[in-house]
N, C-alpha and C positions, 0 to 999 in steps of 0.2 A: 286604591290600587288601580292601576288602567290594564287591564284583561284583554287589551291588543289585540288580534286580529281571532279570536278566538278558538284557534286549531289546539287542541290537545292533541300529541301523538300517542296515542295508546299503546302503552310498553316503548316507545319510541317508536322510531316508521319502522313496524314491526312486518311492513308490505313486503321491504326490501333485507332485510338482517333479521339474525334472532332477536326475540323478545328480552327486554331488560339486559341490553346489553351495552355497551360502550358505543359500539357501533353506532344501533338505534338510535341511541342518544345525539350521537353525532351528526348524523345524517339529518334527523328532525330540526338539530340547531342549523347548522347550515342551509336549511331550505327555507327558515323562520318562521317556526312555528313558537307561536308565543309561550306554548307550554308543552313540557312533558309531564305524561300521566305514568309513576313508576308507582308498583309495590316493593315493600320492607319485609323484613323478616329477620327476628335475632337469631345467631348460632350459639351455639352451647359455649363458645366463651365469647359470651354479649357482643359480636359485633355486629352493628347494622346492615343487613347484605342486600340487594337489588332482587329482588325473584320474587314471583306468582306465586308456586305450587308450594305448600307445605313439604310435598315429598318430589327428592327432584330428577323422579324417572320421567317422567313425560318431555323434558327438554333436554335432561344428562344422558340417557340409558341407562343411568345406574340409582340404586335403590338405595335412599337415603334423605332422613327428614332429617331436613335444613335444624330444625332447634335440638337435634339429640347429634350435631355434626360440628366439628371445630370450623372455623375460617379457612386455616391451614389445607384441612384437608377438602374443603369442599374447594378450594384455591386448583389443586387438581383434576375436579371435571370440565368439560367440555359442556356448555352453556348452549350452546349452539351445536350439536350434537343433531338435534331431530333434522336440521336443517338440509344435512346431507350434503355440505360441498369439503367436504375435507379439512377446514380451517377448524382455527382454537379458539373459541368465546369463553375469556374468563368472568368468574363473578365477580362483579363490582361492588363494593362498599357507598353505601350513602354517603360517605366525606366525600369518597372521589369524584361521584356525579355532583356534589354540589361546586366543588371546583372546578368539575370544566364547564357547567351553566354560568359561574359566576364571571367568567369574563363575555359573557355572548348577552343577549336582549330576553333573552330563553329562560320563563318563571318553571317552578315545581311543583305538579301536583302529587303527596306525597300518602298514600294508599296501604297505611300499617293491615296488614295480613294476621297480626296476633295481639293480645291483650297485653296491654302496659307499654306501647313503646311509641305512643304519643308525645310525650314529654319529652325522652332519652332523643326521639329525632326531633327536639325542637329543640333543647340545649346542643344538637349536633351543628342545625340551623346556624343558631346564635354565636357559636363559634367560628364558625364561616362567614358570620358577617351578612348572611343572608336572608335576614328575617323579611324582609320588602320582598323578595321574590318568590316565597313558598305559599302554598295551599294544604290542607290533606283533603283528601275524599273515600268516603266509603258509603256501602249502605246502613252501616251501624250509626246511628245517629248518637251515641254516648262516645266513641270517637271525638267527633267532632264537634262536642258541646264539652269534651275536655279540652279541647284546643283553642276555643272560646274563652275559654276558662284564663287557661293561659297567658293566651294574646286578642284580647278582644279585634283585634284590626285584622286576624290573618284570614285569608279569605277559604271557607270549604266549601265543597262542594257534594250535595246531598245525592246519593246515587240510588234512585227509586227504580222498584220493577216496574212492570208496566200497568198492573192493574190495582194497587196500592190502593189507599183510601183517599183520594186527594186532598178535600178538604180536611186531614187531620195532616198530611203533611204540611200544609199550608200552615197551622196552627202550630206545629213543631219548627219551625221555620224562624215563624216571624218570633215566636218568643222567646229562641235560643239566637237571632241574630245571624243566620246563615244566611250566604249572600248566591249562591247557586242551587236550584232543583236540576238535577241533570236524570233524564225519566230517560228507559228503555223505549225505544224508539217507535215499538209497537202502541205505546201509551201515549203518543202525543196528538193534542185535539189543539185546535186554534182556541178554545175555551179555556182550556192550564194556560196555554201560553202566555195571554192577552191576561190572565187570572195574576199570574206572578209579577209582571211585568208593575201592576197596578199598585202591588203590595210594594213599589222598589226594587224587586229582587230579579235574579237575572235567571235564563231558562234554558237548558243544554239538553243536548240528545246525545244518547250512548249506546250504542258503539254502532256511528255508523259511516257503512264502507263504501254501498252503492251511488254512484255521481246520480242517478235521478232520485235519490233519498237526499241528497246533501242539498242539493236543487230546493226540492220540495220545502226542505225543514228551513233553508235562507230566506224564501219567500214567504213563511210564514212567520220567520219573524226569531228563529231560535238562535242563541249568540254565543253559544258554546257546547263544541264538539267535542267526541273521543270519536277519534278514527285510526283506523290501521293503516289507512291509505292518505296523509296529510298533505301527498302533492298534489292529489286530486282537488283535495277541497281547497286547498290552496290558491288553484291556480281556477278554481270560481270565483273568489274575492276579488 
């Protein structure tokens, strides 16, 4: 797969619109960011929905965990609620952000939030015709050795804290086939980098927002980002 200019938009350009929203998503395609980075989550009649939080007071005001929640009714909160400009952010379904990526340049990085729905969003994938354009990422590394499993070719992306064991990541890595270490930003030494690099594999930093971080981690050689702010890093490239 070619992993193009390296920008993930984290939740979409989550700088400018609510997080895992249509919006985000859209703004992120239109600026060309090669990917967006979304979380999953199923509702209590299995469908696959766009959103972070287990529980969705922090971005709705209203109290209510997404898997004890119908589609229907989580259809009427406000997604963009914390935002504070008055508008209506609905929740998006996984089918629909794959179809509006699928007519743009714009790959998916796909960040299942609960156990078992690796597969259900890669038979969602395959019915969309978009198996070339997706990734998942998390830091659960049996995620994404089921995804492996799967589809050997599809690309994830390992999301390590920052002070982690490196050389065991390393060793998880190459033997499950993963093609990104993406380290919390405070962990990164020119030593991992030049380390991954060697092994093949390719070396991200997560989540970062500040342009003299973005600066810093392009000189050093890091080729994939999560950023909230992706016209910043953007418009360094």
């Amino acid at each position: 797969m070619d992993f193009g200019n390296g920008v993930a938009a984290h939740r979409g350009n989550m700088s400018e619109f609510p997080e895992n929203t249509f919006e985000a998503f859209e703004s992120a395609i239109a600026m060309g960011c090669s990917w967006l980075e979304l979380d999953i989550q199923s509702t209590s009649d299995g469908q696959l929905v766009v959103t972070h939080d287990a529980d969705t007071y922090r971005v709705t005001g209203e109290r209510s965990m997404v898997a004890n929640t119908s589609y229907k009714a989580l259809s009427g909160f406000n997604f963009g609620h914390y935002f504070n400009n008055g508008k209506q952010y609905r929740l998006p379904l996984l089918s629909e952000v794959l179809e509006m990526a699928k007519w743009s340049a714009t790959c998916i990085s796909i960040q299942p939030k609960q156990y078992g729905l690796v597969r259900k969003a890669y038979a969602l994938v395959k019915a969309h015709n978009m198996t070339g354009r997706i990734g998942f990422n998390d830091v659960n590394c049996e995620y994404l050795i089921e995804a492996k499993t799967i589809d050997a070719k599809v690309p994830v992306f390992w999301d390590r804290p920052p002070h982690t064991d490196f050389d065991t990541d390393v060793q998880i890595a190459r033997k499950f086939g993963f093609d990104t270490l993406m380290y919390e930003w405070p962990g990164i030494t020119q030593q991992k980098i030049d380390t991954i690099k060697q092994y093949n594999m390719r070396f991200g930093a997560c989540v970062v927002n500040e342009v003299s971080e973005m600066k810093k981690y392009l000189d050093m050689g890091v080729q994939h980002f999560y950023t909230d702010y992706p016209k910043q890093l953007l418009d360094l490239l």
